[in-house]
C-alpha positions as CSV (number, residue, x, y, z in Angstrom):
1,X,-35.6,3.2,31.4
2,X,-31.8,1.9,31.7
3,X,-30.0,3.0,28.9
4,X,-29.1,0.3,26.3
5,X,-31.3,-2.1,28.2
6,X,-34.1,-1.9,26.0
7,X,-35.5,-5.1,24.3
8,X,-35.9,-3.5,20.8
9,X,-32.9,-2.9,18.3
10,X,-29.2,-4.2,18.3
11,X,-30.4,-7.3,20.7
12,X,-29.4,-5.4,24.0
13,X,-25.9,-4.2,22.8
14,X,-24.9,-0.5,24.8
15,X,-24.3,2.2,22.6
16,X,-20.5,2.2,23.7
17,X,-20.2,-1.2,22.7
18,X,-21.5,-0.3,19.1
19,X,-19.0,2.3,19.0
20,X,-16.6,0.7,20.1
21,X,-17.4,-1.7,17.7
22,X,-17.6,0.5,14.4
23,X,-14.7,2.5,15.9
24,X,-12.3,-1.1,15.4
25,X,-13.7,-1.9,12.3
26,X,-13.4,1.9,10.7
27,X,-9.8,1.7,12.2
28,X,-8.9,-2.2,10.9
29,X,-10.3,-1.1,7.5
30,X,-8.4,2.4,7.5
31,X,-5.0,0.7,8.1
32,X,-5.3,-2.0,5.5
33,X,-6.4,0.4,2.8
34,X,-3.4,2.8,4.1
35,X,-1.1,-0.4,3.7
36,X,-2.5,-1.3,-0.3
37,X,-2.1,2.3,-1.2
38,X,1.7,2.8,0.3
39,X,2.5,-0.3,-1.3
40,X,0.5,0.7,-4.6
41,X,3.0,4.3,-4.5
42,X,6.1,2.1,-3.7
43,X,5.6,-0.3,-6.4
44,X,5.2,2.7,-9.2
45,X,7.9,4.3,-7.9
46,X,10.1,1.3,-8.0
47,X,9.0,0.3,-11.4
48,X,9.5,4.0,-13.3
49,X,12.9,3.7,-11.1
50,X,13.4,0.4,-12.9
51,X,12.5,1.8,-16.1
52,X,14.7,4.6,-16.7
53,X,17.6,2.7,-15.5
54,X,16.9,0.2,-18.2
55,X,16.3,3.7,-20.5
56,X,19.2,5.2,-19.7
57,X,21.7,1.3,-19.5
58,X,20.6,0.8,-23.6
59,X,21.0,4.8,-24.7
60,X,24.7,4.4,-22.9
61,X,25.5,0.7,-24.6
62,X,24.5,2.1,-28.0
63,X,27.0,5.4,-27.4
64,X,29.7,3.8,-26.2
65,X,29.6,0.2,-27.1
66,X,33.8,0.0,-26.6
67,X,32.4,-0.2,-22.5
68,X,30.6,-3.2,-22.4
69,X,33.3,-5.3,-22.0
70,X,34.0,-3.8,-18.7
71,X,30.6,-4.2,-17.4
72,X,30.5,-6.7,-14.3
73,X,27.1,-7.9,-14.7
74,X,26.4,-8.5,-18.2
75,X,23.0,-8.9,-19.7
């Protein structure tokens, strides 16, 4: 019998288009859930980044309030 011409199963489809097939779809779903997670890591990082600065901004305004007054971008 022809291989992948059988009447049963998968409605005539050749193996190499199934894994063809699955290998697009594993591939498609691979690189989106690599996108979400970079994105998930850059977004933490950014935020904690965000944070400190905001940490570190207020423990330097309460120490040296005299400098705010020189600050370009004031709050």
């Amino acid at each position: 019998m022809i291989r992948g011409a059988s009447s049963e199963g998968r409605a005539g489809m050749s193996d190499e288009a199934v894994v063809g097939m699955l290998y697009s779809l594993f591939t498609g779903v691979g690189i989106i859930v690599f996108l979400f997670v970079s994105f998930f890591f850059y977004h933490r990082r950014v935020v904690g980044r965000r944070q400190r600065e905001m940490e570190y901004r207020d423990y330097c305004e309460r120490m040296r309030p005299d400098l705010l007054r020189f600050r370009s971008n004031p709050r």
